[in-house]
C-alpha positions as CSV (number, residue, x, y, z in Angstrom):
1,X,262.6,4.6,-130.3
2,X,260.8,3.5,-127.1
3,X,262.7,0.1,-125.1
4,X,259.9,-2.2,-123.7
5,X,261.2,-4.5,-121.4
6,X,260.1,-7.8,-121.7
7,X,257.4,-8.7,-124.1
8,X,255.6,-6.0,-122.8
9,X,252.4,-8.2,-122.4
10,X,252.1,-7.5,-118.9
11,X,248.8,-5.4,-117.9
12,X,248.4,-2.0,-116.8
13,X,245.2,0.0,-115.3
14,X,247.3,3.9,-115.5
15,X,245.2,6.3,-113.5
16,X,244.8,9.9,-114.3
17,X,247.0,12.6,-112.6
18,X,244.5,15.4,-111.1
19,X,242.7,11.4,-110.5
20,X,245.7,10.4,-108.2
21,X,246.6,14.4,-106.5
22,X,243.0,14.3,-105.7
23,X,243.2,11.1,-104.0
24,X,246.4,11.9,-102.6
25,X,244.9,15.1,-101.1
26,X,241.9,13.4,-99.5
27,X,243.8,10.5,-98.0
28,X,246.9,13.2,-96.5
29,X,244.1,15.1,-94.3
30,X,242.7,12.0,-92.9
31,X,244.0,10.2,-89.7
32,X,243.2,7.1,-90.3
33,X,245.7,4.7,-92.0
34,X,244.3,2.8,-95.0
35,X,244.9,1.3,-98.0
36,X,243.1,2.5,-101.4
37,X,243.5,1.2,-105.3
38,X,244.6,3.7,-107.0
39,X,243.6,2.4,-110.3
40,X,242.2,3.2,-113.7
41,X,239.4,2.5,-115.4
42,X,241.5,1.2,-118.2
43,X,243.3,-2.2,-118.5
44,X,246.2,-1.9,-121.3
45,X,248.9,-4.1,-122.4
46,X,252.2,-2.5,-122.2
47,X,252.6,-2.5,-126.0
48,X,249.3,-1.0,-126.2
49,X,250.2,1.8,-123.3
50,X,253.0,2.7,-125.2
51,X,251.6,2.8,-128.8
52,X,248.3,4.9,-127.1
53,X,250.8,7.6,-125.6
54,X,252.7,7.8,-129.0
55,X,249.0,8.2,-130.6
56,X,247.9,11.1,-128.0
57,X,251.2,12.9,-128.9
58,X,251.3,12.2,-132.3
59,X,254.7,10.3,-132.7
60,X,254.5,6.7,-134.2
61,X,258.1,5.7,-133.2
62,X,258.9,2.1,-133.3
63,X,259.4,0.1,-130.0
64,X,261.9,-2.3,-129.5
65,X,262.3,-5.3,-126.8
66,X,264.9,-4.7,-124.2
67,X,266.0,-7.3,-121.7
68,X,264.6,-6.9,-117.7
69,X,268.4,-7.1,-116.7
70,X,268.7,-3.4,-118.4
71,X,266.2,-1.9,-116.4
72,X,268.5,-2.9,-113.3
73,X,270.5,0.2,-112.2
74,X,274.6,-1.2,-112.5
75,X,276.2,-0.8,-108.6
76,X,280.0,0.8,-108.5
């Protein structure tokens, strides 16, 4: 079982790991501030994120909607 918060509709662009330590790596021995996108290539749904990861690692769980407000760590 996977929660997806909200209707999961919302878009995505995931970007690779080695993609992001590379970027990472280049950007920490430079001086210069600046801003990059660290982005994909790749524009996915949330549903469709989450159905393509259960693909890659061979479990077809079912997803279920969860609420925003659960997401929210509770203070006290």
């Amino acid at each position: 079982m996977f929660g997806v918060f909200g209707s999961g509709e919302y878009r995505l662009q995931p970007i690779f790991v080695d993609d992001l330590a590379r970027l990472a790596v280049e950007q920490g021995v430079g001086e210069a501030n600046s801003t990059i996108d660290a982005i994909g290539p790749e524009t996915f749904t949330y549903r469709e994120l989450v159905r393509t990861i259960g693909e890659a690692i061979g479990h077809r769980g079912p997803s279920c909607p969860c609420r925003p407000r659960s997401a929210t760590p509770r203070r006290g």
